[in-house]
N, C-alpha and C positions, 0 to 999 in steps of 0.2 A: 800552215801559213804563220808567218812571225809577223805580228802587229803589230809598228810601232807607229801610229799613225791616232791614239787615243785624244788629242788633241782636235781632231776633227770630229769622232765620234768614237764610242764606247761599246762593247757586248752588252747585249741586255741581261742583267741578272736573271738568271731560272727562274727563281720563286717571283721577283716582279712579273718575266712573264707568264705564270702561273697567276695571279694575282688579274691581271689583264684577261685573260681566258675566262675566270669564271665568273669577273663582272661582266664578259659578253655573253656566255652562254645562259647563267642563272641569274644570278644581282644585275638582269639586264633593265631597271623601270626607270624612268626618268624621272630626277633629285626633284624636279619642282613638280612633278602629281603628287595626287593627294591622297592613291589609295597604299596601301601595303607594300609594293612593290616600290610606292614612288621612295615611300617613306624609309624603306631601307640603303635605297639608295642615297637619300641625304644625310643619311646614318654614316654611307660610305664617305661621302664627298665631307665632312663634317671631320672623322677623322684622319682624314687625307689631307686637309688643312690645317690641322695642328700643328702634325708628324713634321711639314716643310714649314711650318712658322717655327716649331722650337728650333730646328736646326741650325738659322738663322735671331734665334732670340726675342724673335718676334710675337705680335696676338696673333693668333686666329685671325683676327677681323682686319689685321693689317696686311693681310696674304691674297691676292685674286690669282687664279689659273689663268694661264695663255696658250695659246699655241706651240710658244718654243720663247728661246731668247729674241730674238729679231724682233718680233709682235710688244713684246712685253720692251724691249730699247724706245721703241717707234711709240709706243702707249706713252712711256716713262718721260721723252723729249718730248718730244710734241705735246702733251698734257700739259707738263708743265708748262710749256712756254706759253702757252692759248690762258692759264689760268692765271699767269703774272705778267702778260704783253702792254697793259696798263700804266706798268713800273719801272719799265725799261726796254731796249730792243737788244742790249747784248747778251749773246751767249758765250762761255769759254768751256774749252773742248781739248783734244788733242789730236795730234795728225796722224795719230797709231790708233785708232778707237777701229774699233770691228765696222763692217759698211754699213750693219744695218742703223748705226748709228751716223757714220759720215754722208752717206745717203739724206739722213732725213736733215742732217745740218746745209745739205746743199738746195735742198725743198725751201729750208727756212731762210736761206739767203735770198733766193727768187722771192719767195717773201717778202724782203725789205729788214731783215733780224742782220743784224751784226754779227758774226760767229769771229771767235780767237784760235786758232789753231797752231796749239803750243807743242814744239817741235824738240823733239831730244837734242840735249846740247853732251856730248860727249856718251851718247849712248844711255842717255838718262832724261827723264823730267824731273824737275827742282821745285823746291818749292818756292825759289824766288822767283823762280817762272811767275808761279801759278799767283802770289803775290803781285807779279805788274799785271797781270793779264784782271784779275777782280776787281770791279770797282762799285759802286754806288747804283750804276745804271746796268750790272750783271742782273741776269733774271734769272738764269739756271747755268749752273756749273755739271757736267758730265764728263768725268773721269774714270775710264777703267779700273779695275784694282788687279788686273792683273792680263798681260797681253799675250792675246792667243798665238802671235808668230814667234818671238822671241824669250817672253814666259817673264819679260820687264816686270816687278813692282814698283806699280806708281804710290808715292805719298799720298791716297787720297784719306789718313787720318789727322792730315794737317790743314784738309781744306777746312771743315764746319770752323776754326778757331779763325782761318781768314776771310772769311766771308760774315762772318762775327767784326772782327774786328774791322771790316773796311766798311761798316753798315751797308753789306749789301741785302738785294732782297730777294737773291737767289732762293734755289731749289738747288739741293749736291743730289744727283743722281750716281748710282756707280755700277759698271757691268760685271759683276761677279760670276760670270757662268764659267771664266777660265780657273778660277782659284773656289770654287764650290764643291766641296767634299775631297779637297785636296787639306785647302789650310782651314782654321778655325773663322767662323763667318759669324761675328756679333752685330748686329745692327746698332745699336745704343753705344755699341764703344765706336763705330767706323764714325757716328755720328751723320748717315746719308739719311734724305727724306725719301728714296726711291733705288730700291735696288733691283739688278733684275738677275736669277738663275734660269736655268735649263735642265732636261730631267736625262738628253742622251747624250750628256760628260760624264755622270755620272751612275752609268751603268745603270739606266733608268730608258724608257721608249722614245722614238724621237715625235715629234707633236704636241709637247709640252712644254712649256716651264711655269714660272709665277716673277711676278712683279710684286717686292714690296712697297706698299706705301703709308711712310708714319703717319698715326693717329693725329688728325686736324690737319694733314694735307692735303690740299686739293688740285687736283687736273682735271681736265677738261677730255671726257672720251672721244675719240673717233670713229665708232660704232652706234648706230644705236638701236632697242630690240628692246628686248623682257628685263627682269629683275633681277637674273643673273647677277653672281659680282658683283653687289652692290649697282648695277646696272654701268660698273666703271669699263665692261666686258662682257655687254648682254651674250646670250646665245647659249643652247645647252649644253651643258658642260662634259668633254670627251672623257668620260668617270673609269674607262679601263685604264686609257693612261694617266690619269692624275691617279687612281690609285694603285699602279705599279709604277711610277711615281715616288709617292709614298714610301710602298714598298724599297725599293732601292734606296733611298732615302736613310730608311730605319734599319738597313746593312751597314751604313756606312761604317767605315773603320779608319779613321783621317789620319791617327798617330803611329798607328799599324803599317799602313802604306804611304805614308808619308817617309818613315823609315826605311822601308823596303825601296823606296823608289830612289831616295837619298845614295842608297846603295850601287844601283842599277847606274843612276847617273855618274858617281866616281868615277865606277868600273868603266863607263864609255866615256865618258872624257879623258882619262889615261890610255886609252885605246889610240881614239882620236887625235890626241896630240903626237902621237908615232907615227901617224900617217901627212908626208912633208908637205904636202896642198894644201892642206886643208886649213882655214881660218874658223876660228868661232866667233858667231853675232850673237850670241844669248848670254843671258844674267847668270844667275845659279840657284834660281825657282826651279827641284830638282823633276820638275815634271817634263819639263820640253829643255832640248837642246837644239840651237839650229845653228849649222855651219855652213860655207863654201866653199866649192871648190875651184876656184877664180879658171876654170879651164874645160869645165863637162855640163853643158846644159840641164838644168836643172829636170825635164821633162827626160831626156833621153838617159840620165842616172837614174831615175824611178821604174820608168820602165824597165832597165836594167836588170834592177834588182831584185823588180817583183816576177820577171820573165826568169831569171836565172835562178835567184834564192829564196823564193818564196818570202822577200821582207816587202813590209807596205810600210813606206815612209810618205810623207807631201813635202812641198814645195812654198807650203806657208798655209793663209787660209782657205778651207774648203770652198766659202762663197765668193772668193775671186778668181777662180778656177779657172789655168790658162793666162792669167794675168799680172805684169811684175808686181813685185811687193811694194805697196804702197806702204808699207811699214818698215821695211829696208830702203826705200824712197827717200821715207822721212828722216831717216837713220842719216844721210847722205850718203851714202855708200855709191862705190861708182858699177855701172852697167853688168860689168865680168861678178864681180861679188852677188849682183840681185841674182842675175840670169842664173847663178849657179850655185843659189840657196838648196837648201833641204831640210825639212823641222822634224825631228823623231820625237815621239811624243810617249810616255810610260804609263802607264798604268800598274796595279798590284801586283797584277798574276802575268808581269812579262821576266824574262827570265834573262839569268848571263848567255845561255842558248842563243837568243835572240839577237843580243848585243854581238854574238862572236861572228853569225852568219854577215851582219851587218858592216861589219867591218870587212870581214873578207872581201864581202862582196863591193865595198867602196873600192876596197885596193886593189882588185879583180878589173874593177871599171874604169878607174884611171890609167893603167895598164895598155887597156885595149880597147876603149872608145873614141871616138872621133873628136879631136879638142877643140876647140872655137878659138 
């Protein structure tokens, strides 16, 4: 099978799950008892929160475990906004943010919150956008740092200096799960109060990720249980996967396969551009390319090529599955362009192999698929 589909999800590293195994089978005690078993295990949980705080620059103490990204976006909004609704009712956002973020921005509309949803002006967000959109009565700013369908970098290292300078009393939240163990992730330089990764992009299990939250910020939980998490995230903590997790984590090689993938991407956009249909809607964040084919259903090309060539590509994001791309929506792009996206996503260990089945089999498909 040739996978290029690492944008949605990742192989779990062996040794993470190795790591997972024998927190279930042996290191199986729960982090908050009190006898031996418990205590090794808070041993484990202890440095499993390091490992994913340095990665990100972060304490220890400024790192909670989640369920995945979605839990930890949904904690990150919504927190904020309940613990600065005092100081204002606007939120500013983007029309590209992954759902489990625009989801919770349409919860806080019915709400009675203001939301801005700033919309790419020639296939970009600005930062003059982001400029008229902040002002005095923003409460929390939520900006991507990197978009799961088109692989767009938003400027969000110029929000903290405007929401500074327009004295707002925001919270910058930023979803980092698509640029996490791809590019270099410092918290203190992005300057966010709230970031959130995920542990299966990055060849790590799916059921986890962590929300950071800088030291003397406060949100407001939507759980509530035990002592967990600083209680931001009661509930007992799933310690095979935070620590393969971890594990995966402490593999990373960012400059190694950042390189390598640099590569892979050349190599298929020079492919790509010799085949006469095809448009590109992606940046050149060397992780994801997404094209169309303004002429082959974006559903009935996947199929395709997973039926004929054994390639797994998608059609944009996994949690809108079946549904046009609201981020080529937002794009404006017209009907034929959505309908007939396809997002190929790289990882380290995908190969020119990959890229060559992939093409053939595009050119294979335009050929002899039924065209709209």
């Amino acid at each position: 099978m040739h996978y290029l589909d690492n944008s949605a999800t990742t192989s779990v590293d062996k040794e993470a799950a190795n790591v997972a195994f024998k927190i279930m089978t042996v290191e199986y005690g729960n982090p908050s008892s009190l006898h031996t078993m418990g205590y090794n295990a808070s041993l484990i949980l202890d440095e499993a929160r390091a490992k994913v705080a340095k990665s990100i620059g972060a304490e220890s103490k400024e790192v909670i475990f989640t369920s995945g990204g979605t839990e930890a976006n949904n904690l990150a909004v919504l927190g904020a906004v309940n613990a600065r609704k005092r100081q204002g009712n606007k939120i500013v956002t983007t029309a590209i943010e992954h759902p489990s973020v625009l989801e919770t921005m349409k919860k806080l509309e019915n709400d009675g919150f203001e939301v801005v949803y700033i919309k790419p002006e020639k296939d970009v967000i600005t930062t003059r956008q982001l400029e008229t959109a902040i002002d005095e009565r923003t409460i929390l700013v939520s900006v991507m740092t990197v978009n799961n369908e088109t692989g767009l970098i938003l400027p969000t290292d110029k929000i903290p200096a405007i929401i500074k300078r327009k004295k707002s009393p925001a919270l910058f939240h930023t979803d980092f799960v698509q640029g996490y163990g791809k590019i270099p992730c410092r918290v203190k330089k992005i300057g966010c109060d709230l970031l959130t990764v995920s542990a299966h992009k990055v060849h790590g299990p799916k059921g986890v990720g962590a929300l950071y939250i800088k030291k003397g910020t406060r949100i407001v939980p939507h759980v509530y249980g035990g002592n967990q998490e600083g209680k931001v995230r009661p509930g007992t903590e799933a310690l095979p996967l935070i620590g393969a997790f971890a594990k995966a984590v402490e593999n990373f090689k960012i400059e190694e396969n950042f390189a390598r993938v640099k590569e892979l991407h050349s190599y298929c956009m020079d492919e790509l551009k010799n085949i006469q249909d095809v448009v590109t809607n992606s940046t050149d964040f060397p992780y994801i390319i997404n094209i169309s084919t303004n002429c082959i259903m974006s559903q009935t090309m996947l199929s395709y090529l997973a039926d004929n060539f054994d390639v797994c590509i998608s059609s944009g994001s996994a949690c809108h599955k079946g549904e046009l791309s609201h981020v080529l929506t937002a794009y404006g792009y017209d009907s034929r362009r959505i309908n007939s996206a396809l997002r190929i996503s790289f990882a380290g260990d995908n190969t020119e192999e990959d890229i060559d089945l992939l093409i053939k089999g595009i050119k294979t498909g335009l050929k002899t698929l039924v065209r709209f």
